[in-house]
C-alpha positions in Angstrom: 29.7 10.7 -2.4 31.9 7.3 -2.2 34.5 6.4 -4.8 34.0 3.5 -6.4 35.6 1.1 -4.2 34.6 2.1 -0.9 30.9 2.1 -2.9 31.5 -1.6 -3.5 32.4 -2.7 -0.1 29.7 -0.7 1.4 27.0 -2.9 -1.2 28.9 -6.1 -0.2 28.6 -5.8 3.7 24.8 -4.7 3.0 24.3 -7.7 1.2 25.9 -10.4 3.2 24.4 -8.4 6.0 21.0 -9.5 4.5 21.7 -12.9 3.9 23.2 -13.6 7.5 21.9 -11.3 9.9 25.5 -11.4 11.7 27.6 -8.6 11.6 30.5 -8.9 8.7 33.8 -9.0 8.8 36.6 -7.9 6.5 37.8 -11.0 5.4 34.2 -11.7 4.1 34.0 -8.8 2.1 37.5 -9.0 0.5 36.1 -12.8 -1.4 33.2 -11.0 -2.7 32.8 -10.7 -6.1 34.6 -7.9 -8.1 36.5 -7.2 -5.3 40.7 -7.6 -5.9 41.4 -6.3 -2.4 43.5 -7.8 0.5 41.2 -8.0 4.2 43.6 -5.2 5.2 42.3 -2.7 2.7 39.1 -3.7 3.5 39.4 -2.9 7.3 40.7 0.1 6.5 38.1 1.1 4.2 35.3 0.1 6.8 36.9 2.1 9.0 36.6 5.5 6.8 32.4 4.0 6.3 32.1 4.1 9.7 33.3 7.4 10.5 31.1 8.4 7.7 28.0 6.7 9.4 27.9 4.6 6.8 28.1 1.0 8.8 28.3 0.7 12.9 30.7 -1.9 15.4 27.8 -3.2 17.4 30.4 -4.9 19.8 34.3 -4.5 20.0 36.4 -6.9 17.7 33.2 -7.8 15.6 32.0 -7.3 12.2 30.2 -4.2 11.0 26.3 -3.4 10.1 24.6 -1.1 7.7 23.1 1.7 9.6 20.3 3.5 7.9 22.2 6.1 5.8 24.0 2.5 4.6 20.8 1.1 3.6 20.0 4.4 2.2 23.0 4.3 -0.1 22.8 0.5 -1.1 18.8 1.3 -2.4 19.6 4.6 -3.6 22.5 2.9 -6.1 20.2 -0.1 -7.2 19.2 -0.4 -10.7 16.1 0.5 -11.5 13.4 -1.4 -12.9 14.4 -4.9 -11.1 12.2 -7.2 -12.0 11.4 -10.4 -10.6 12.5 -14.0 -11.0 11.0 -16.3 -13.3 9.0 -18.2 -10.5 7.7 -15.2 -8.8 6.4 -13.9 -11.5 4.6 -17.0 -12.7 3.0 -17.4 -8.9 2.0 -13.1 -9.6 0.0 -14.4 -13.0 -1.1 -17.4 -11.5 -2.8 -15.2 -8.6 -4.1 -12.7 -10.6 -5.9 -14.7 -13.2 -7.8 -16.5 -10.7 -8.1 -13.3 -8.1 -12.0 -12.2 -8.9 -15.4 -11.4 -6.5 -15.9 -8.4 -4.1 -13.3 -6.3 -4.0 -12.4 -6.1 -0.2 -11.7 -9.5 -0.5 -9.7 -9.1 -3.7 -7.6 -6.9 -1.9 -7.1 -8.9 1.9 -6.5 -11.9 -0.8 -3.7 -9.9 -2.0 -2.3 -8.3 0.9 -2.0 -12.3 1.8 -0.4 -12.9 -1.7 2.2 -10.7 -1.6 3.3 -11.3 1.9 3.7 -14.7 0.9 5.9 -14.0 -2.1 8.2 -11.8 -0.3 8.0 -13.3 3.1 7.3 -10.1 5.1 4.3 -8.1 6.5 2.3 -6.4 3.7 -0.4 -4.0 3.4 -2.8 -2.8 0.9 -4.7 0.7 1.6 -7.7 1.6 -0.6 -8.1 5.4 0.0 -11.5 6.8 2.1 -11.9 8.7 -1.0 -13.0 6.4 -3.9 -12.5 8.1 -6.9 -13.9 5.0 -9.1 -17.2 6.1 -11.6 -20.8 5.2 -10.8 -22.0 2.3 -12.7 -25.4 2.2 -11.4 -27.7 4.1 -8.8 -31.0 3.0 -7.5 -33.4 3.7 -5.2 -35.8 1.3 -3.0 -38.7 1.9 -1.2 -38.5 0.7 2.3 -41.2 2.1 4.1 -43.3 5.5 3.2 -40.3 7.1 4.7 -37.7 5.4 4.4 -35.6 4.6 1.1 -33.0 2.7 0.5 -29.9 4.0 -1.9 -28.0 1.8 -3.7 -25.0 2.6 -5.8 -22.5 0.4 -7.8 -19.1 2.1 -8.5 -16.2 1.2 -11.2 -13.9 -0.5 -8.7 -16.3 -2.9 -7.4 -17.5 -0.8 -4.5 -21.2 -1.2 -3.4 -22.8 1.5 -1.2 -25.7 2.0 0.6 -27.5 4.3 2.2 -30.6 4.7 4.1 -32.9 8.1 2.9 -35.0 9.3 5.7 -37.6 12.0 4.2 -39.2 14.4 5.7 -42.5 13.2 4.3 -44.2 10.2 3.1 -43.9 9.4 -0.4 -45.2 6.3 -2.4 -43.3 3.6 -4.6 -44.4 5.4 -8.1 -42.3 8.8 -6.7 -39.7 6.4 -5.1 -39.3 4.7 -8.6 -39.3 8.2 -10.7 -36.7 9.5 -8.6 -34.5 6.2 -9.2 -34.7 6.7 -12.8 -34.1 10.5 -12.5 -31.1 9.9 -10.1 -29.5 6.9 -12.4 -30.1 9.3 -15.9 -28.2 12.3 -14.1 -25.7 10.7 -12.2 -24.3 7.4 -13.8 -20.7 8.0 -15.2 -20.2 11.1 -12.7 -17.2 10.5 -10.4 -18.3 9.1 -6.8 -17.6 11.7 -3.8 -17.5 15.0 -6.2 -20.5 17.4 -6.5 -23.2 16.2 -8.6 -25.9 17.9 -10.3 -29.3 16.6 -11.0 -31.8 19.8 -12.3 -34.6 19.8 -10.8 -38.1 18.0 -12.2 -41.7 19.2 -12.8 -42.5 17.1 -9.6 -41.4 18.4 -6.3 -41.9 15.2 -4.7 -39.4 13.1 -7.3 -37.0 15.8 -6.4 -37.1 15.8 -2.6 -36.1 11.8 -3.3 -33.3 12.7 -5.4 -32.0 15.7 -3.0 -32.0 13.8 -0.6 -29.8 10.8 -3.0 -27.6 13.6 -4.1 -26.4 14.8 -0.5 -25.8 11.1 0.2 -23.4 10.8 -2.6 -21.3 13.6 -1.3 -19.5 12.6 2.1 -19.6 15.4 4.0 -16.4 16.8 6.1 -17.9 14.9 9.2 -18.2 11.5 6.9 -16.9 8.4 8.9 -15.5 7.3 5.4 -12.1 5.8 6.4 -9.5 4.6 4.3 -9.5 0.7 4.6 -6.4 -1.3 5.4 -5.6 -5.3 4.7 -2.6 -6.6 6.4 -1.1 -9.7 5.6 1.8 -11.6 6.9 1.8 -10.6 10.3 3.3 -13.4 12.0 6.0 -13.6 9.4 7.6 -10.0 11.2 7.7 -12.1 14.3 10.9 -14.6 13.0 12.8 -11.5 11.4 13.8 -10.1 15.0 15.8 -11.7 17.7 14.4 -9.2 20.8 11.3 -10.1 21.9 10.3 -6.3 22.9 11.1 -5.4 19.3 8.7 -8.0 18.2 5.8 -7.3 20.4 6.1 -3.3 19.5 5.9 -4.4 15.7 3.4 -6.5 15.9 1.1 -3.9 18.3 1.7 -1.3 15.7 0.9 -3.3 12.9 -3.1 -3.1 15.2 -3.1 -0.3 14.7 -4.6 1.0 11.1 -4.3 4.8 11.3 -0.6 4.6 11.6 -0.4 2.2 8.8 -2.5 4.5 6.7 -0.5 7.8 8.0 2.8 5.7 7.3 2.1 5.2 3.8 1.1 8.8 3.2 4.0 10.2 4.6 6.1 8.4 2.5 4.3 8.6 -0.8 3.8 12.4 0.1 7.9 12.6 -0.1 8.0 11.2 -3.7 9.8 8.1 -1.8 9.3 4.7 -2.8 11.7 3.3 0.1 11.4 4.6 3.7 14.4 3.4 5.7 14.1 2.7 9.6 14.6 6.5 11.4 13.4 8.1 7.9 9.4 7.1 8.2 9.9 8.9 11.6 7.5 5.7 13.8 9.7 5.5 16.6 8.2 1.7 17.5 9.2 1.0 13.7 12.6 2.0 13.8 14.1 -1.3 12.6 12.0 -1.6 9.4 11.5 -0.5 6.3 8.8 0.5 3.8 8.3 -0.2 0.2 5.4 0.8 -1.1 3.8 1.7 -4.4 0.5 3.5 -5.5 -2.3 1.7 -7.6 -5.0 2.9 -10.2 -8.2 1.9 -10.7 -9.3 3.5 -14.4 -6.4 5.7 -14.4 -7.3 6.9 -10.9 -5.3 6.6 -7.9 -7.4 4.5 -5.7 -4.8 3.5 -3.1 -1.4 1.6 -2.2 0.7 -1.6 -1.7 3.4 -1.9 0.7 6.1 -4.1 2.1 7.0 -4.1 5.9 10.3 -5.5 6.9 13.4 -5.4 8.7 15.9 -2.2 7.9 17.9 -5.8 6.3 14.9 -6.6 3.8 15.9 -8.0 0.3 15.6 -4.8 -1.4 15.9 -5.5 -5.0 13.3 -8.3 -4.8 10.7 -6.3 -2.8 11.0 -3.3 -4.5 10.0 -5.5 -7.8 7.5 -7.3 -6.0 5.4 -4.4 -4.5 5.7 -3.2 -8.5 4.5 -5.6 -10.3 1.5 -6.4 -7.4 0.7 -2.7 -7.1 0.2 -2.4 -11.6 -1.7 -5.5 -11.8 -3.7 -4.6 -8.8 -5.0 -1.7 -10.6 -5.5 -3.4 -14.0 -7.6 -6.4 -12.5 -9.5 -3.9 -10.5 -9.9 -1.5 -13.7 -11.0 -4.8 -16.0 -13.3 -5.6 -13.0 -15.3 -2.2 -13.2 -15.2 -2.7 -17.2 -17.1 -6.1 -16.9 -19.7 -4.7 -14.6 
């Protein structure tokens, strides 16, 4: 634990830290506000921070930077609940009452939106496993062998699957089974075991067997969560070293560490992963904020922030908030007006 003035420094290099990108100097820190102190108290003080690991001397005679437990300390002491300013959340409303249509493109729109607002690389995950409700099933004749399985869930998801059966069947069985699949399955959760008893027509049920096993991914499903990254290019200005850059940017390709990323840290009850903490060596000067979002009360996936280990904190952290809850309630209003 700091005392309360070395506590104070430490926030005032990480913030002018943020704002400058250059490393700080003591006679910076003792004009901050709420600071009475002379510059040699302050050197003195910076000295003990950096023993503690609190700030680093990237270069003799020059200022100090916030190394990762630093950063660590600065978030972990913010007050929570920040919210927004007044103009950011007017652009949030603005976006959300005109965001509407399919929902991957609801959520690349937004993945755009709120790299825009903060100014940094963001990413919206929807998880492989959708736990949204079915709103509607129904089944298509294709060929005498071939049907076609349509299904409409609660968070705007449409899938479809192609039924091959074992036998020929004709477009009265195909259209029995439809109706017996919608009556039994309808309002069931999407992905979980469903049960559809069986009919007094062994045909209608080979249909709907076959409709039932296609609702349930199997452990060999190629259902993968889906990832929408916005801001990309806005990474490339927040770093001076051009190998820094291009191992940002390549990682940022590449989805399944995005995905695993974002577990990880959720998985550790974090809502801030800092640098070395998220353990992705190529992202070792950024962070992560990120936040989880429900669709009808159902975790259905997250938002998150990627930036520099110098990222406005207190903004982001209200940003990825507020984008993550009314994700989930324009999604969740979405599946009520189907």
């Amino acid at each position: 634990m700091l005392d309360d003035r070395k506590a104070a420094i430490l926030r005032a290099v990480v913030e002018e830290y943020i704002e400058t990108a250059q490393p700080v100097g003591s006679a910076a820190v003792s004009h901050a506000p709420g600071l009475a102190v002379s510059s040699a108290t302050v050197r003195n003080e910076m000295n003990a921070l950096e023993r503690d690991g609190y700030l680093v001397q990237p270069h003799t005679s020059a200022g100090r930077v916030p190394t990762d437990k630093g950063y660590r300390f600065f978030v972990d002491s913010l007050t929570p609940n920040q919210r927004l300013e007044p103009s950011q959340s007017e652009q949030v409303r603005t976006f959300f009452a005109r965001a509407h249509g399919e929902l991957e493109r609801m959520l690349s729109d937004t993945s755009r939106f709120l790299a825009g607002l903060t100014d940094y690389a963001a990413v919206v995950v929807r998880d492989s496993e959708d736990p949204a409700r079915i709103k509607s099933a129904q089944l298509v004749s294709l060929t005498s062998q071939v049907v076609l399985l349509v299904v409409v869930l609660a968070s705007g998801v449409v899938e479809k699957r192609t039924l091959e059966l074992p036998d020929p069947v004709d477009e009265v069985v195909v259209g029995a089974a439809s109706a017996r699949l919608a009556a039994h399955v309808v309002g069931d959760t999407y992905g979980r075991p469903l049960g559809v008893p069986p009919s007094a027509t062994p045909e209608v049920d080979t249909v709907v067997d076959a409709a039932v096993a296609a609702l349930v991914p199997g452990p060999d499903s190629d259902h993968q969560p889906q990832v929408y990254v916005g801001g990309v290019s806005r990474m490339a200005s927040a770093f001076d070293a051009v190998g820094t850059i291009r191992q940002v940017l390549d990682t940022l390709e590449q989805q399944y560490v995005l995905v695993s990323l974002v577990k990880d840290v959720l998985d550790r009850g974090l809502s801030v992963a800092i640098g070395a903490e998220h353990g992705v060596v190529p992202l070792a000067d950024c962070s992560i904020v990120v936040a989880p979002y429900e669709v009808e009360g159902e975790p259905a996936g997250t938002v998150g922030i990627l930036g520099p280990t110098r990222m406005h904190y207190e903004q982001t952290l209200a940003a990825v908030a507020v984008v993550s809850r009314r994700l989930g309630q324009a999604l969740s209003k979405g599946a009520e007006d189907r």
